[in-house]
N, C-alpha and C positions, 0 to 999 in steps of 0.2 A: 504493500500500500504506500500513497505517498504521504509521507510525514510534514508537518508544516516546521517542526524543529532543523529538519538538516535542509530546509533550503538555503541559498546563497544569491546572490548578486546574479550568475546567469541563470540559475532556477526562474528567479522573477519577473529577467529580462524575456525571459522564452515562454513564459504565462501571460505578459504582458502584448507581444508580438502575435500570439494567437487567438486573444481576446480581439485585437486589432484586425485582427484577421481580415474580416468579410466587412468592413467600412470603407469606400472608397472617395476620390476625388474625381471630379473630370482634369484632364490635363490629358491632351493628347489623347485621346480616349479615356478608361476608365485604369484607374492608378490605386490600387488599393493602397493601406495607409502601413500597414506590415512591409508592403516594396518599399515602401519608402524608406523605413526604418532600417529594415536588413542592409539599403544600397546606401542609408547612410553610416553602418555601423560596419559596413566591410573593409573602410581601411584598415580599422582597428584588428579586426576578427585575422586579416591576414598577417598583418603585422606580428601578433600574437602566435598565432594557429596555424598560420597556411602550410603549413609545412603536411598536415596534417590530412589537407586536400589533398596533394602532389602525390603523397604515400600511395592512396586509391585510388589503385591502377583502372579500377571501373568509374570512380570522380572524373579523375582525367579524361577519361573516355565521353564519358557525358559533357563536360567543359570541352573537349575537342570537336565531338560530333556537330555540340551547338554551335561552336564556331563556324564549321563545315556549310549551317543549314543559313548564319548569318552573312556568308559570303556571298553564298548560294543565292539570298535572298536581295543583299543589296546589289550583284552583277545584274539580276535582274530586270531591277527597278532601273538600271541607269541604264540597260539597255532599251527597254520598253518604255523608258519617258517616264513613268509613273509621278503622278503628281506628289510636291510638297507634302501634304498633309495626309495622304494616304503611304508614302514611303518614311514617314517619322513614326505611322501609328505601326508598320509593318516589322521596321526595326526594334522598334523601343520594345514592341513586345518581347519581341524574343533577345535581348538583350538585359530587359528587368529580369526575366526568369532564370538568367545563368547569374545574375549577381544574387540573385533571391536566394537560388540554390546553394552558391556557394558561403553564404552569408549564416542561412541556418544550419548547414551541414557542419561549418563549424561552430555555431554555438550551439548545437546539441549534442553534434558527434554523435562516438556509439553507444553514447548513455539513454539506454531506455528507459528509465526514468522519467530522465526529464522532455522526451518526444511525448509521455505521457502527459507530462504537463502543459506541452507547448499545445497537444491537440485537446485536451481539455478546456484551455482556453478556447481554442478553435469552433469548440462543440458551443460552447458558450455565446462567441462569437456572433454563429450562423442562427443560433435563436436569437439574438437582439438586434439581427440586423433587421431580422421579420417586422419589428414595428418601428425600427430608424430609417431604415432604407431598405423596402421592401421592393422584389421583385414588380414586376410590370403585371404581370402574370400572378403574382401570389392572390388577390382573393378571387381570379376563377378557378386556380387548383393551387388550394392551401399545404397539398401535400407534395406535390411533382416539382413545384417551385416555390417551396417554403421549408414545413416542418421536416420532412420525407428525411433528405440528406443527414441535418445534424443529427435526429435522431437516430438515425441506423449507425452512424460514426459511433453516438453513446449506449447504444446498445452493445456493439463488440466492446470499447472502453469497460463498460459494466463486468461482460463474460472474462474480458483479458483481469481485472481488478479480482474478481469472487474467485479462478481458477487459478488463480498466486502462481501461472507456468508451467499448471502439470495436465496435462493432455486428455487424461480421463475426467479431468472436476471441468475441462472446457466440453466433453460430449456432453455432459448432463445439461445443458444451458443451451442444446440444440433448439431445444424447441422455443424459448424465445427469439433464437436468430431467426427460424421458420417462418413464426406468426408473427413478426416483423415484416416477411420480404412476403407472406401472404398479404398483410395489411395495402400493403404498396400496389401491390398489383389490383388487391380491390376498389383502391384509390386513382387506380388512371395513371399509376408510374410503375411499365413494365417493368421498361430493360433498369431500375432501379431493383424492383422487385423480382426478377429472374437474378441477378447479379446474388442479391444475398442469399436468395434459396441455395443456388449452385454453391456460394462458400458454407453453406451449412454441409449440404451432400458432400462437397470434399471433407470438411470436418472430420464427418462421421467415417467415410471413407479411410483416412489415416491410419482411426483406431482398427481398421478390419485385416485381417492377417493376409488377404488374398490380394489386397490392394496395397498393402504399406510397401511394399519393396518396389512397385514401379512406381510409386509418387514421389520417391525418393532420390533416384539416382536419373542424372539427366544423361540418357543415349538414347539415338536413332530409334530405338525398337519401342523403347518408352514414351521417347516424344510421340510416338504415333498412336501407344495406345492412350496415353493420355488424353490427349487432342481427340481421338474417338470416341472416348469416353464425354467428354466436355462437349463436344457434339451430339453424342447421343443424350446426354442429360440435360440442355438446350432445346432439343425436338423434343423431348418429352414436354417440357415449360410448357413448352410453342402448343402441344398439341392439346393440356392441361388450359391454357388458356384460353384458344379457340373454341374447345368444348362450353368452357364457363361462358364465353362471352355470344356466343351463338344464341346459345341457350339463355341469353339475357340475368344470368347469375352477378354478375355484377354492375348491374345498372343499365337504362338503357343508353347514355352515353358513349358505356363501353361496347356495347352490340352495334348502335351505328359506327364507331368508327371502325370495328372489325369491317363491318361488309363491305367499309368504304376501302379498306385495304387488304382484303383478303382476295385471293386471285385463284383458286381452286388448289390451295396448298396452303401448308402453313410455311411454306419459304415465301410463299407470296407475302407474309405478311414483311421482312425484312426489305425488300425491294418499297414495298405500298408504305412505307414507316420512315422509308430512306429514299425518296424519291430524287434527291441534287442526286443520287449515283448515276443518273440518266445524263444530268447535264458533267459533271466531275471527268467522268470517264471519256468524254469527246473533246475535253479544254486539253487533257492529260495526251493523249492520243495528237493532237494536232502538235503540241508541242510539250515532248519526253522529256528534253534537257532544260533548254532555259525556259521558266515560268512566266505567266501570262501579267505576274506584278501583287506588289500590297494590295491587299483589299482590289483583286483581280475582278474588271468591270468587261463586260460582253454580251452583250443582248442576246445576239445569236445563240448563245450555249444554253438559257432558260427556255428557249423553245423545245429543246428535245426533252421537256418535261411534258410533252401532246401524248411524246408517246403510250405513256400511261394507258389512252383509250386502247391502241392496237396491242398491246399486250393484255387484254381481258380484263385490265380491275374498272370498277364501277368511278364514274368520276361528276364531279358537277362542275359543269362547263365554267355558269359565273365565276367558283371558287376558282378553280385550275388558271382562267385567265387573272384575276386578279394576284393570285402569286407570280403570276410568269410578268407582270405587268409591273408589278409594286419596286423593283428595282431593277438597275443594272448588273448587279453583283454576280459572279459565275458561281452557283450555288455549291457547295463541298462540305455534306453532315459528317466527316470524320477528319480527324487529323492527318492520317497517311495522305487523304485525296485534294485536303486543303493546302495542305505543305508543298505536294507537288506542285497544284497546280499556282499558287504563291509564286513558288523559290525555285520549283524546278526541284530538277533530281538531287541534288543535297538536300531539300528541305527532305524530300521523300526517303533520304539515306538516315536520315536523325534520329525517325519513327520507328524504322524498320530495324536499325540496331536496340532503339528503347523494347521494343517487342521481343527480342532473342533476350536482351537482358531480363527482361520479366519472366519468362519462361527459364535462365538457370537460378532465380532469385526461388521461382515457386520448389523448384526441388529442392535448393539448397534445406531453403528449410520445413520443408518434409523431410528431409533427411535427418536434421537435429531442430526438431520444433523447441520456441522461447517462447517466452510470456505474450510477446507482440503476436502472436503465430496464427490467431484468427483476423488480426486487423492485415495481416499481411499477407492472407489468402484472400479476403477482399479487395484488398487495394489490388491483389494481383491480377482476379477478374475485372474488375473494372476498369485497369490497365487496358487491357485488352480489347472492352468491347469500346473505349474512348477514340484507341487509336486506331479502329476498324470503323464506328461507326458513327462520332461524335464528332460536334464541331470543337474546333481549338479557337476560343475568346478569354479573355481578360480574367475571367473568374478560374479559368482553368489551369491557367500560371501557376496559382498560389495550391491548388490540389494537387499537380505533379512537383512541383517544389519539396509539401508533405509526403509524397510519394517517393521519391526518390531518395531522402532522408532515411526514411525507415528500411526501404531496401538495403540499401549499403549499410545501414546500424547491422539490421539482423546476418547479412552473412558475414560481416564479420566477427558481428558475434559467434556465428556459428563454426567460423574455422580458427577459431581459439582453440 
């Protein structure tokens, strides 16, 4: 547990940053107040600690890669013209998130401790921003873009806190992580609510003798049964949900928007759920190396969101035009397909190595699970469906920041 006697000067500072967390500014786009802090507290932090960066041979690699995706990103922009103020907001993003990163990494390091206290605050955080600065979106869904998130972070926080690190007191707590990520999905936040169910089934999975050995050890033969398995337990969600939601079991909100995105399968519902992949995939295709620019603008490429009607999902014309119509932006719901088509194939290189490292971070500790070892099978899943399926903005900086923190805490913890 954490004691309020042995904290210290960075104890406070890292409760303090995470409380901060989710308050932003506009400047340049949206600037939280934590970037701030980390980018102004990293001369210090390196002066002190950097050393400690340099060590982590996977640090580096993150600090290299983002370099890679920042080159990547401004050759871009100066080749494609890109305006002022859409190449300051392209940069700066990805340049707040390697000082962010390298900022917390050293004022937490691999003390799990205190990543507990920094997300504690964090959990705090994201509850007060709900009535300081509330999403755009929060009161039509209270839970998808509001409560949903902090809560599920202090749910594991709870399980990792009452299981003091020991792997059997964490299965017994399965079924609050369960009826947490059922809650979600009844709530109109799937891929929220498929993400924690699946960390609960891995959970449970760990403890099982038939399955600890290949969740463990990262090779070839594994990665594939794993990934088949995570697959197969995904179509299960998929088809768990489609059943519910047909069947108007969870509201009829959730039944219309199935029909509206269901295409006579339940992979239809990924495509009908992810529709820029329509426009993403032909920005990417026209131009593989050098990227289309910041905040990449192209009429042309929202049209091949029509296609929709000729591949058989149900569409309402008014709506369908008023998205294709509402901006210029070349639409890209994940990070892998945003970066690309951004930065070009560097941006695309940054994702694709973050993805392998999440995949030897998840065996590492299945191999030797720690106290972190449910929040880090979350963060792992969610890793995953971010940079497959999710947009990369502003808010998202400061979750792969936490992300990346606790990866590199726990396997080095683990190869002590």
């Amino acid at each position: 547990m954490i004691r309020a006697s042995r904290w210290n000067v960075s104890d406070s500072i890292s409760f303090i940053v995470g409380l901060l967390a989710l308050f932003y500014v506009n400047a340049v786009g949206q600037l939280y107040i934590s970037e701030i802090l980390l980018t102004l507290l990293a001369p210090l932090l390196w002066l002190q600690r950097g050393r400690a960066l340099l060590r982590n041979t996977d640090a580096r690699k993150i600090m290299s890669f983002g370099a890679l995706w920042l080159i990547g990103q401004v050759l871009t922009d100066l080749i494609r013209q890109t305006p002022v103020l859409d190449l300051a907001r392209g940069w700066s993003g990805i340049i707040v998130m390697l000082f962010s990163f390298s900022s917390l990494y050293l004022l937490l390091g691999n003390n799990l401790r205190r990543i507990k206290i920094f997300a504690f605050g964090y959990v705090l955080s994201g509850l007060l921003s709900l009535f300081i600065q509330p999403s755009p979106y929060f009161t039509a869904y209270l839970w998808k873009f509001g409560f949903g998130a902090p809560v599920v972070l202090l749910t594991f926080l709870f399980v990792i806190m009452v299981s003091r690190g020991q792997i059997n007191r964490m299965r017994k707590w399965l079924w609050l992580i369960i009826a947490v990520g059922a809650l979600s999905f009844y709530l109109d936040a799937r891929s929220l609510g498929g993400m924690v169910i699946l960390s609960g089934v891995v959970l449970w999975l760990r403890t099982a003798s038939f399955t600890r050995g290949t969740l463990a050890r990262f090779r070839a033969w594994n990665l594939f049964l794993v990934g088949l398995l995570l697959v197969g337990l995904a179509w299960g969600l998929l088809e768990g949900y489609a059943y519910s939601a047909q069947q108007g079991l969870l509201g009829p909100a959730a039944q219309y928007k199935f029909e509206r995105q269901y295409n006579g399968s339940v992979w239809g519902l990924l495509l009908g759920g992810r529709i820029e992949i329509l426009a993403s995939s032909q920005a990417i295709f026209d131009s593989p190396i050098i990227g289309h620019g910041s905040w990449a603008k192209d009429a042309k490429y929202r049209f091949f969101i029509y296609q929709l009607a000729q591949l058989g999902y149900q569409v309402n014309p008014a709506q369908l035009d008023t998205y294709v119509n509402s901006t210029d932006l070349i639409p890209a719901h994940s990070h892998f397909t945003q970066a690309w088509v951004w930065a070009g194939l560097l941006g695309a290189l940054f994702w694709a190595w973050i993805l392998i490292f999440v995949g030897r971070v998840f065996f590492k500790v299945n191999a030797t699970p720690n106290e972190l070892y449910p929040l880090v099978i979350y963060f792992g899943i969610a890793s995953i469906w971010d940079i497959l399926f999710s947009p990369f903005g502003s808010l998202m900086r400061l979750i792969w920041v936490l992300r990346f923190v606790v990866f590199l805490s726990v396997r080095a913890q683990a190869e002590k």
